[in-house]
BALUMVO-155845 format. One record per residue (C-alpha): residue in three letters; x, y, z. Coordinates in nm, 2 decimals. Layout:
% BALUMVO-155845
   residu        x        y        z
      ALA        X        Y        Z
...
This chain:
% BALUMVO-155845
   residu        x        y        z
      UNK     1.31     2.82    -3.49
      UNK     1.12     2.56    -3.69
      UNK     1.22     2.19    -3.59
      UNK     1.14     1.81    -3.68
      UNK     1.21     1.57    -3.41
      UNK     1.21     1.21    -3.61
      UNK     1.11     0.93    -3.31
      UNK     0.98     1.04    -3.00
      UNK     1.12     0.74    -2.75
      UNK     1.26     0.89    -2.47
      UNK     1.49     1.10    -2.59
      UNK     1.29     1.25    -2.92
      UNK     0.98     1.32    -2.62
      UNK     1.24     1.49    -2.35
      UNK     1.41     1.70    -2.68
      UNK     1.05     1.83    -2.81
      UNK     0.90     1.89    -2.50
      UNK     1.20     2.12    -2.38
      UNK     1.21     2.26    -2.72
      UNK     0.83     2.38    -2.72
      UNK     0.84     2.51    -2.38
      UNK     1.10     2.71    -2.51
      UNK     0.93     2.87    -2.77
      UNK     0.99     2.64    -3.08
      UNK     0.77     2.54    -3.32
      UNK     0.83     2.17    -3.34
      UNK     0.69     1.89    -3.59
      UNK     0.74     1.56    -3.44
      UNK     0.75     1.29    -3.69
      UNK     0.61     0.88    -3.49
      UNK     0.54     0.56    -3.72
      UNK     0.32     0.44    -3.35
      UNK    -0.05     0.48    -3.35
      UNK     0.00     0.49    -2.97
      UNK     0.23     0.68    -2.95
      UNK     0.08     0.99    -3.19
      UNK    -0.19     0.99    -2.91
      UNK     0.03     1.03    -2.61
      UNK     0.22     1.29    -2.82
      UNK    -0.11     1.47    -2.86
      UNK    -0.18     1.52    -2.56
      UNK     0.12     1.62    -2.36
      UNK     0.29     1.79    -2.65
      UNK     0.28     2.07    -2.73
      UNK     0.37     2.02    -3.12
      UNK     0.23     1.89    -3.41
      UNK     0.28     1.52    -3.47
      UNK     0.30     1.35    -3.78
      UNK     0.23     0.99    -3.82
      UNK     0.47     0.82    -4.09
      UNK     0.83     0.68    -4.10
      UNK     1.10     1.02    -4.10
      UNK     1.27     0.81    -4.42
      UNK     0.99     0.88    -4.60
      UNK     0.93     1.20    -4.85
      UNK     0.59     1.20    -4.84
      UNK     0.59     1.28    -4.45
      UNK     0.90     1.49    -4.46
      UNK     0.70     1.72    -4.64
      UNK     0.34     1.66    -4.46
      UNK     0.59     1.80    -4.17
      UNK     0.69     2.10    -4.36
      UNK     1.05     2.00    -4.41
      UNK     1.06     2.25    -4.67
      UNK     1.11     2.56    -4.37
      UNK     1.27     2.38    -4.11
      UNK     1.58     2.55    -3.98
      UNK     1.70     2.21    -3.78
      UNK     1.65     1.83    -3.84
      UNK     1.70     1.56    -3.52
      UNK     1.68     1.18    -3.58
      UNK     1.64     1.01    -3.27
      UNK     1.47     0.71    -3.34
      UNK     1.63     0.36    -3.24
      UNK     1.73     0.27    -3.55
      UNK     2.09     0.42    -3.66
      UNK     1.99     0.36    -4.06
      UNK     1.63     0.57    -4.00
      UNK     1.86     0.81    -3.88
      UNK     2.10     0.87    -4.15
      UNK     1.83     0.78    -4.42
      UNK     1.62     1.03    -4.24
      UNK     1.90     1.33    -4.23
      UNK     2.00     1.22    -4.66
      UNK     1.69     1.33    -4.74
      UNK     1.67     1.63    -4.50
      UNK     2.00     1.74    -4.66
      UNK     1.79     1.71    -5.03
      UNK     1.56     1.99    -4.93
      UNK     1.84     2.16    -4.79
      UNK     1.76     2.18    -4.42
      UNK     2.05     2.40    -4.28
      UNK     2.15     2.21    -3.95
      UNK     2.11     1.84    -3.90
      UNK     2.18     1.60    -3.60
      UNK     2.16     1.22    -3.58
      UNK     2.16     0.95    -3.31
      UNK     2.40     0.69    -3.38
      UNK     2.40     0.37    -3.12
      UNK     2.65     0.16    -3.33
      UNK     2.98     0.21    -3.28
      UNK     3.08     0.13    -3.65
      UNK     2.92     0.46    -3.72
      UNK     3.15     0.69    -3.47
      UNK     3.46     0.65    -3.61
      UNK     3.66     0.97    -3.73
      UNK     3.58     0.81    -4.03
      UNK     3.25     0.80    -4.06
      UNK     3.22     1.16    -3.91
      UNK     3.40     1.26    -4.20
      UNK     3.12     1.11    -4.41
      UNK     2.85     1.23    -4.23
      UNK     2.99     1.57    -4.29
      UNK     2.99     1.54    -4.64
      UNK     2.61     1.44    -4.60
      UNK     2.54     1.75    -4.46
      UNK     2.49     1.57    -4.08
      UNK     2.66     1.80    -3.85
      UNK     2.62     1.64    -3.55
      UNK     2.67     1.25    -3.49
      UNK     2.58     1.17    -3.13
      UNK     2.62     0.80    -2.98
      UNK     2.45     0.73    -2.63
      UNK     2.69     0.50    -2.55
      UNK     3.01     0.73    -2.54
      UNK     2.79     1.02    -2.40
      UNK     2.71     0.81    -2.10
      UNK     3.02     0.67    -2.01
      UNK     3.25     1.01    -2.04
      UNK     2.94     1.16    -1.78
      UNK     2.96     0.82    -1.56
      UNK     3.40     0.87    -1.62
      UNK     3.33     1.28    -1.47
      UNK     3.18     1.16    -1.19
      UNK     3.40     0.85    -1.10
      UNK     3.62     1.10    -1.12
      UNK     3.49     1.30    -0.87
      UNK     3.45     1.12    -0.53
      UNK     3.13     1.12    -0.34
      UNK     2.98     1.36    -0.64
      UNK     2.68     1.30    -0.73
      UNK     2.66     1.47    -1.04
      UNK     3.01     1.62    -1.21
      UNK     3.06     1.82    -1.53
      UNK     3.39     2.00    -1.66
      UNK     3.38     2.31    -1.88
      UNK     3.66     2.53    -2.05
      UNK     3.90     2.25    -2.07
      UNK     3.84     2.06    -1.74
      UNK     3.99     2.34    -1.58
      UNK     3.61     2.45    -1.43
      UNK     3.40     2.17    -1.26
      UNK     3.05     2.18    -1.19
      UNK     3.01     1.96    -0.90
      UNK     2.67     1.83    -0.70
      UNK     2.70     1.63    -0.35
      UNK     2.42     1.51    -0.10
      UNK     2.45     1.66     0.25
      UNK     2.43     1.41     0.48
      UNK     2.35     1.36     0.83
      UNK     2.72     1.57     1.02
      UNK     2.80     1.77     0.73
      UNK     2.96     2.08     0.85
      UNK     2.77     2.26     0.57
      UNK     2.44     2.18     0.71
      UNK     2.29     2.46     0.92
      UNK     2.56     2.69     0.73
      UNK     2.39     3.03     0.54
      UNK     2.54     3.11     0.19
      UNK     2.64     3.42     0.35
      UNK     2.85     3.28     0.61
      UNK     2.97     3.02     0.32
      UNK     3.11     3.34     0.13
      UNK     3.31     3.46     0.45
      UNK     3.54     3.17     0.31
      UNK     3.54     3.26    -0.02
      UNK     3.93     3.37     0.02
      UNK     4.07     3.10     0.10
      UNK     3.82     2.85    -0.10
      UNK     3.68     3.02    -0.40
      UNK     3.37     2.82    -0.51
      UNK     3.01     2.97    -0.62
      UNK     2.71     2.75    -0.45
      UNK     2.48     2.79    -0.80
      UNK     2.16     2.59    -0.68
      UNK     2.00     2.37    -0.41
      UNK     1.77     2.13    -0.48
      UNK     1.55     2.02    -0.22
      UNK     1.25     1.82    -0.21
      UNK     1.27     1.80    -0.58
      UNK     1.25     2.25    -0.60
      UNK     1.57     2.34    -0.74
      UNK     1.62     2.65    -0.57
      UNK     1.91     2.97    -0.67
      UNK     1.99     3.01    -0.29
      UNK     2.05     3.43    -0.18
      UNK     2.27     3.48     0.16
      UNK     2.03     3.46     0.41
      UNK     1.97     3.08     0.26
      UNK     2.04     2.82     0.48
      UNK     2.21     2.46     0.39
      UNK     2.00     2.18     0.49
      UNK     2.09     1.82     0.56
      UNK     1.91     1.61     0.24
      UNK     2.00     1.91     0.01
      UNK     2.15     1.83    -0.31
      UNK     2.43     2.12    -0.33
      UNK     2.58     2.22    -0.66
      UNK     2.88     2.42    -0.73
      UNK     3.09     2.57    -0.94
      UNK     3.49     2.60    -0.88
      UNK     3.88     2.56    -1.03
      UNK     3.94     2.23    -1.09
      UNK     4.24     2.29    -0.88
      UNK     4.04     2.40    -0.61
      UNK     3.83     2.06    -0.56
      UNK     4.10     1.92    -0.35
      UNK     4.08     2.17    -0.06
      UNK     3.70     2.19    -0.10
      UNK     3.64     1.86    -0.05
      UNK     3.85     1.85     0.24
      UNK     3.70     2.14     0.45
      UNK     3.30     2.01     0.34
      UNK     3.44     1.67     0.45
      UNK     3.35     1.56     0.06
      UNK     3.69     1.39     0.09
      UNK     3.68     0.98    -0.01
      UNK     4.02     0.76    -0.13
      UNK     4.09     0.76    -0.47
      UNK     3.83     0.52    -0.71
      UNK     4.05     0.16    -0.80
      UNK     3.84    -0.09    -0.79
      UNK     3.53    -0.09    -1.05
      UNK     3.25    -0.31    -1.07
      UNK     3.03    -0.30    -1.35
      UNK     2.63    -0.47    -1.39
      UNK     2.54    -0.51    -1.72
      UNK     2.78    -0.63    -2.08
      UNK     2.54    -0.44    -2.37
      UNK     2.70    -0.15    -2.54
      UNK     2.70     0.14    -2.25
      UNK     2.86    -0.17    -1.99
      UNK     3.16    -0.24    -2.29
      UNK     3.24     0.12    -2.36
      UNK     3.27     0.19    -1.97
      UNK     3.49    -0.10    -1.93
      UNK     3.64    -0.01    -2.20
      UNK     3.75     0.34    -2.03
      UNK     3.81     0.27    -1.73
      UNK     4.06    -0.02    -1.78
      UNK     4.26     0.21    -2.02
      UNK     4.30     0.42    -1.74
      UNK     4.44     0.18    -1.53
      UNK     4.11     0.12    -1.29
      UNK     4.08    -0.28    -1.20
      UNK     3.79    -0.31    -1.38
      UNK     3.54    -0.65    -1.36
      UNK     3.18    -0.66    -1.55
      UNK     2.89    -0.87    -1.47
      UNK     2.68    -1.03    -1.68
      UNK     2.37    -1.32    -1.71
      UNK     2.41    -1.40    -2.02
      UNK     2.69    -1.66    -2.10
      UNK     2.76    -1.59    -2.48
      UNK     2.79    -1.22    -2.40
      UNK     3.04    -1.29    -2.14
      UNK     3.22    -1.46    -2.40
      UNK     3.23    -1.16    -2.61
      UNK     3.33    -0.96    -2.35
      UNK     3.61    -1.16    -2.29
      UNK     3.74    -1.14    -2.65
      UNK     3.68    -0.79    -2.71
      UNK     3.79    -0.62    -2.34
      UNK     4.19    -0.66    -2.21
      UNK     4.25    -0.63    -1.90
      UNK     3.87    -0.69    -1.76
      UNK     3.77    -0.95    -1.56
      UNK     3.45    -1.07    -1.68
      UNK     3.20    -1.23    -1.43
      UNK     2.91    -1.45    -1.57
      UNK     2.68    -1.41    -1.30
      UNK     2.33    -1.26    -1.21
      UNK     2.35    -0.88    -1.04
      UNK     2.18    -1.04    -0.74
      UNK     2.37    -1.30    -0.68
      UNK     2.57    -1.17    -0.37
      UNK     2.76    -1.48    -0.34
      UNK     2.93    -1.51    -0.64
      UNK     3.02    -1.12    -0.63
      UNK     3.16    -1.17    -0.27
      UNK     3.34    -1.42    -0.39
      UNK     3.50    -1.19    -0.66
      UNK     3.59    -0.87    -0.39
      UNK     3.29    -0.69    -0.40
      UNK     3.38    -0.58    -0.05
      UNK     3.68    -0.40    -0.18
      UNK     3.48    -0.24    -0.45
      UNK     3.52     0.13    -0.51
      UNK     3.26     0.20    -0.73
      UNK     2.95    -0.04    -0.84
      UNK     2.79     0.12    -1.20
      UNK     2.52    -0.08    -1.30
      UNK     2.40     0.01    -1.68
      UNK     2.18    -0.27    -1.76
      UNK     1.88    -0.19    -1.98
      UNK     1.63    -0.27    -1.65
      UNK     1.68     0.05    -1.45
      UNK     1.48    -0.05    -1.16
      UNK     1.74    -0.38    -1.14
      UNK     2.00    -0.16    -1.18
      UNK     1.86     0.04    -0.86
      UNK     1.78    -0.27    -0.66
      UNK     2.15    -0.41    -0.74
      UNK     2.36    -0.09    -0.65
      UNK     2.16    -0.08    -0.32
      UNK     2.24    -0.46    -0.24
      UNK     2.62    -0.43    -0.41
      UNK     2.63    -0.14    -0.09
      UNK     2.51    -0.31     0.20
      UNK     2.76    -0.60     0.11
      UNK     3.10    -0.32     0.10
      UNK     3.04    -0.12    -0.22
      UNK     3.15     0.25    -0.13
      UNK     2.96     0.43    -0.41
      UNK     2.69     0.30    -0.66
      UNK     2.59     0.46    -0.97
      UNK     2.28     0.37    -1.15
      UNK     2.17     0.41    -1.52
      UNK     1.80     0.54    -1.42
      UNK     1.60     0.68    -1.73
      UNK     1.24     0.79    -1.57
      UNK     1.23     1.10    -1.37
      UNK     1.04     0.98    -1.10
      UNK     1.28     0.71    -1.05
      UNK     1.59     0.98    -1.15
      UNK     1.49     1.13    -0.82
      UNK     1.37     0.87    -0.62
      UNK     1.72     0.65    -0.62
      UNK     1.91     0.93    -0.43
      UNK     1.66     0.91    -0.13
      UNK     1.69     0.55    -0.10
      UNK     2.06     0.55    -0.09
      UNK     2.22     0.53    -0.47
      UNK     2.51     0.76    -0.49
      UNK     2.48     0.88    -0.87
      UNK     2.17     0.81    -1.11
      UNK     2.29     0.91    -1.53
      UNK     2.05     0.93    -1.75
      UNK     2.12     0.83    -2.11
      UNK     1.78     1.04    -2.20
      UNK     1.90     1.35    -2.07
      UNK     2.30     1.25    -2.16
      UNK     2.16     1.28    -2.50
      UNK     1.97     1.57    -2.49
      UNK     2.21     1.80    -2.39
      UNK     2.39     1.67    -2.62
      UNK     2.17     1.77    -2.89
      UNK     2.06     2.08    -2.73
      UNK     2.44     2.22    -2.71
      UNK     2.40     2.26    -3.10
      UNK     2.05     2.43    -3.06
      UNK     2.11     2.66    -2.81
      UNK     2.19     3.02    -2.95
      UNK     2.53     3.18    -2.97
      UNK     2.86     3.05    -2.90
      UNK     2.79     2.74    -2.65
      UNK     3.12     2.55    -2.61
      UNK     2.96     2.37    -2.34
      UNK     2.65     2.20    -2.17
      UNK     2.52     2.01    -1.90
      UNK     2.16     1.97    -1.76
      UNK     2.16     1.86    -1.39
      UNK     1.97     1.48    -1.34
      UNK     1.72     1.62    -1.08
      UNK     1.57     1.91    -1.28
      UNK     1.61     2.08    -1.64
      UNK     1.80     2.31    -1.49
      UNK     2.12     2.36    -1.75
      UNK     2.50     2.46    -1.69
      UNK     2.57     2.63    -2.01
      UNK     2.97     2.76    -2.17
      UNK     2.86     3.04    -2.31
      UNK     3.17     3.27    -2.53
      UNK     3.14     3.63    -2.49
      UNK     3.14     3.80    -2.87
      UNK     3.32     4.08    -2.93
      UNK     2.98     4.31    -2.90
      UNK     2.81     4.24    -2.60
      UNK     2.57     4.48    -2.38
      UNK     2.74     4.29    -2.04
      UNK     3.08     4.36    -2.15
      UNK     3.29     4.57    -1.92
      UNK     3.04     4.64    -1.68
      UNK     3.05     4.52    -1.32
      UNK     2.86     4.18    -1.29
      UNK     2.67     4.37    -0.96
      UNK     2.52     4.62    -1.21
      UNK     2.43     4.36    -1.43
      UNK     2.02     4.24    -1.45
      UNK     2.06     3.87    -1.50
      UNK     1.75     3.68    -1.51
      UNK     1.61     3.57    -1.18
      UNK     1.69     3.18    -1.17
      UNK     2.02     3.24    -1.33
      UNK     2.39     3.29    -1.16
      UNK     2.72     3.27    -1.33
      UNK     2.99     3.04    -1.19
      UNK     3.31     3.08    -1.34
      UNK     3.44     3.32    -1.59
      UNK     3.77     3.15    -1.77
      UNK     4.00     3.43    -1.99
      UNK     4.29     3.28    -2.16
      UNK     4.46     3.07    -1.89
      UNK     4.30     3.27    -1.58
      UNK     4.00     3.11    -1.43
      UNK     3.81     3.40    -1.21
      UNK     3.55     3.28    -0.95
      UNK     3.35     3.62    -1.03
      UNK     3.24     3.87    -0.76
      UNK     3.04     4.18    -0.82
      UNK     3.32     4.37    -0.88
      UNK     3.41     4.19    -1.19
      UNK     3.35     4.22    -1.53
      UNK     3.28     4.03    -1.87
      UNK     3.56     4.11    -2.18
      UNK     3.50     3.98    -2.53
      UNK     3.64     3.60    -2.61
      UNK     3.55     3.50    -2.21
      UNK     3.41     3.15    -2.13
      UNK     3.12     3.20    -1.87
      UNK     2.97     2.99    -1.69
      UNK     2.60     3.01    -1.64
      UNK     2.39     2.82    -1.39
      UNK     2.02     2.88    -1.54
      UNK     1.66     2.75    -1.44
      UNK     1.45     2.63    -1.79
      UNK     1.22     2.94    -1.74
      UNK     1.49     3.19    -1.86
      UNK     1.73     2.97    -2.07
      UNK     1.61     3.14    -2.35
      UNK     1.68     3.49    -2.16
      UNK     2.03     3.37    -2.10
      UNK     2.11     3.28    -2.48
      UNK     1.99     3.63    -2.58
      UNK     2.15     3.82    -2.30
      UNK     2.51     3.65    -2.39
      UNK     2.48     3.61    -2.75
C-alpha cells in the first residue's frame, strides 16, 4: 500500500516506522530541516521536506497513487487543509488528527465525511477511554475490551507472593474448567514472549490475558489480582487529556479532584467541570495534597505534558497512601522503565493514537485494536468472512504464525475461550494476540 504520513512528531514517526517494517511504501511529508535528517536515517521511507497543505509537495510525494492519507501534525487546521486537498486528487482513504474538541462533535464528523476524511481521531478522548479501561480494571496494568466489552484483554505485574509465580502454563490450563482464561504473552525483561506449557511464570513478569468479561471477577480472586472498587480519583495536570478524564470519571459518579499549577487554568477548570474539586497546587507539593485526602486516594493519574513529572509525582502521590498510579509516559524507554520503579499503569498518547489509526489500515474486517505499552505487539478483532481457508477446521490443525495465539472467539451472544478442538464459522469475532513480525501474516490468514 502506498502511504503519506503528514508530521512526523511522535505519533507521525511511531505510524511510519510500523508501517515500513510492515512492508509499506511510505512518503513522509516534515516542514523541519532537523527533523528530515533524523527521518533519514532511522526511516525507512522517503521524506519530503515542505508543509502537507501545500500542492506543490503533495505531489513531490506522489499523492497522485497513494491509496491512504494520515495528517498527524500538531496543528488540527494542517490536518484538515492537508486531507481537502488529498480528497482533490482523489486519495481513497483519509485520516486526520484532531486535538480540539470543537472539531469532534457528531457534527463535525458529519462534515468531515462529506470532505472525504474518514477517520477523525482526537488524542484526548483516545487517552482517557484507555486510562477509563484500566481504572476499570483494578491492579491492571494495561486493559482493553473487544466485541462489546464482553472480551477483556487484561495485563498485571506478578509480584513478590503471587500464587502464579513458579506456576507452568500447563498446570495454569489444569484450571481452565473452572476459570476459562488464555495466558497470550509474557513480557519479561522487556522480550515479549508467546509462552508454550512447559513455560514457567516468573515473579517481575508482565502477564497478559485474554477472558469473559464475566469471568474477571473469579480470576482476579484466585490470582489474588483482587483490589476494592476505584472511588476516589486524583488527577495531575488541567490541559485537555486532564479535563476530558475529569470529565469522565465524574459522570460516572467517581469523586474526582484535579491538580493544577497554574491559577487561571484552575479557574477554567472550575467553570467548565461539575462536580470536580479543583486543587491549585504544584504535583509535588505533598502537603497541600495530604491536606486534600490523598491518603484515601484510589487512583493518582497524572497526564501533564512533562512525563518524567508525571513519573516522579505518581511515585511520591504512592509513598504518601495512593493505591495505584497511572502515568501519561510517551518515550519507550521511559514506557518501560516506570513499571520497574513502581508506577502501576504508563498510557501512551503516541501509541493510543496509533492504534487508532492503524485499526483503519490494517487489512480485512478489524472491529478492534489495541497494541500493548511494553512492545508493538497488537491485540487485533478480526471478523471471520464468509470464505475463509480456517473456517470449520479444528483450531489444533490450524498453522498460525509462530508469535501469534488467539484469545477469544465471540459468535452472536456466545463468547468461547477456544481449545483445539474448536473451530472458526463465518461472521466470528476472534481475538488475536500477534507479535509485529507476523501481523501482516495474521491479516492475510483472517481476511
Amino acid at each position: 500500500m502506498n502511504v503519506i504520513v503528514v508530521g512526523a512528531g511522535e505519533v507521525g514517526f511511531h505510524i511510519a516506522d510500523r508501517l515500513s517494517k510492515e512492508g509499506h511504501n511510505v512518503t513522509v511529508i516534515e516542514k523541519s530541516a532537523e527533523k528530515e535528517r533524523v527521518l533519514k536515517a532511522k526511516l525507512n521511507a522517503l521524506v519530503v521536506r515542505g508543509s502537507g497543505a501545500g500542492a506543490e509537495t503533495l505531489e513531490q510525494a506522489g499523492i497522485g497513487s497513494a491509496e491512504l492519507f494520515i495528517a498527524v501534525t500538531n496543528q488540527d487546521e494542517v490536518n484538515m487543509v492537508a486531507c481537502l486537498l488529498a480528497n482533490e486528487y482523489n486519495v481513497p482513504r483519509m485520516i486526520a488528527r484532531i486535538k480540539s474538541l470543537e472539531y469532534t462533535t457528531a457534527e463535525w464528523a458529519q462534515n468531515a465525511k462529506k470532505l472525504g476524511i474518514d477517520v477523525l481521531i482526537n488524542p484526548q478522548n483516545v487517552v482517557a477511554h484507555e486510562v477509563h479501561e484500566i481504572v476499570s480494571y483494578t491492579a491492571a496494568t494495561e486493559a482493553a475490551e473487544f466485541a462489546g466489552g464482553r472480551v477483556v484483554f487484561l495485563g498485571y505485574l506478578i509480584s513478590r507472593g503471587s500464587p502464579l509465580a513458579g506456576i507452568t502454563l500447563k498446570e495454569l490450563g489444569g484450571l481452565r474448567g473452572l476459570y476459562r482464561m488464555v495466558v497470550t504473552a509474557i513480557v519479561r525483561k522487556h522480550e515479549t514472549i508467546i509462552p508454550r506449557g512447559e513455560d514457567a511464570i516468573q515473579e517481575g513478569d508482565l502477564v497478559y490475558f485474554v477472558c469473559n468479561r464475566r469471568d474477571v471477577p473469579a480470576i482476579n480472586y484466585l490470582f489474588g489480582f483482587e483490589k476494592e472498587q476505584s472511588k476516589n480519583i486524583f488527577i495531575l495536570g488541567g490541559g485537555r487529556i486532564g479535563a476530558a478524564l475529569a470529565q469522565k470519571f465524574s459522570s460516572l459518579r467517581f469523586r474526582v479532584k484535579i491538580i493544577d499549577r497554574d491559577h487561571n487554568q484552575c479557574q477554567q477548570l472550575a467553570e467548565d467541570l461539575e462536580n470536580v474539586t479543583v486543587i491549585h497546587a504544584e504535583g509535588t507539593d505533598i502537603d497541600a495534597l495530604r491536606n486534600e485526602g490523598l491518603a484515601q486516594c484510589d487512583v493518582y493519574v497524572a497526564v501533564t505534558d512533562d512525563e518524567q513529572s508525571n513519573i516522579l509525582c505518581s511515585l511520591l502521590a504512592k509513598s504518601y497512601g495512593a493505591k495505584r498510579a497511572i502515568a501519561l509516559v510517551n518515550r519507550h524507554e521511559l514506557l518501560t522503565l516506570a513499571p520497574s520503579l513502581g508506577v502501576d499503569a504508563c498510557v501512551s498518547p503516541r501509541l493510543a493514537t496509533a492504534a487508532a489509526v492503524l485499526k483503519s489500515v490494517r487489512r480485512g474486517q478489524v472491529a478492534g485494536i489495541a497494541t500493548l505499552e511494553q512492545s508493538d505487539a497488537e491485540v487485533l478483532e478480526m471478523v471471520m468472512p464468509a470464505e475463509n481457508g480456517l473456517l470449520r477446521q479444528p483450531l489444533k490443525d490450524v498453522e498460525l504464525p509462530r508469535g501469534a495465539i488467539i484469545g477469544a472467539i465471540v459468535r452472536g451472544d456466545t463468547v468461547v475461550i477456544p481449545s483445539g478442538e474448536d473451530r472458526l464459522e463465518p461472521a466470528d469475532h476472534v481475538i488475536v494476540f500477534a507479535l509485529p513480525n507476523v501481523i501482516h501474516d495474521c491479516e492475510r490468514l483472517f481476511s
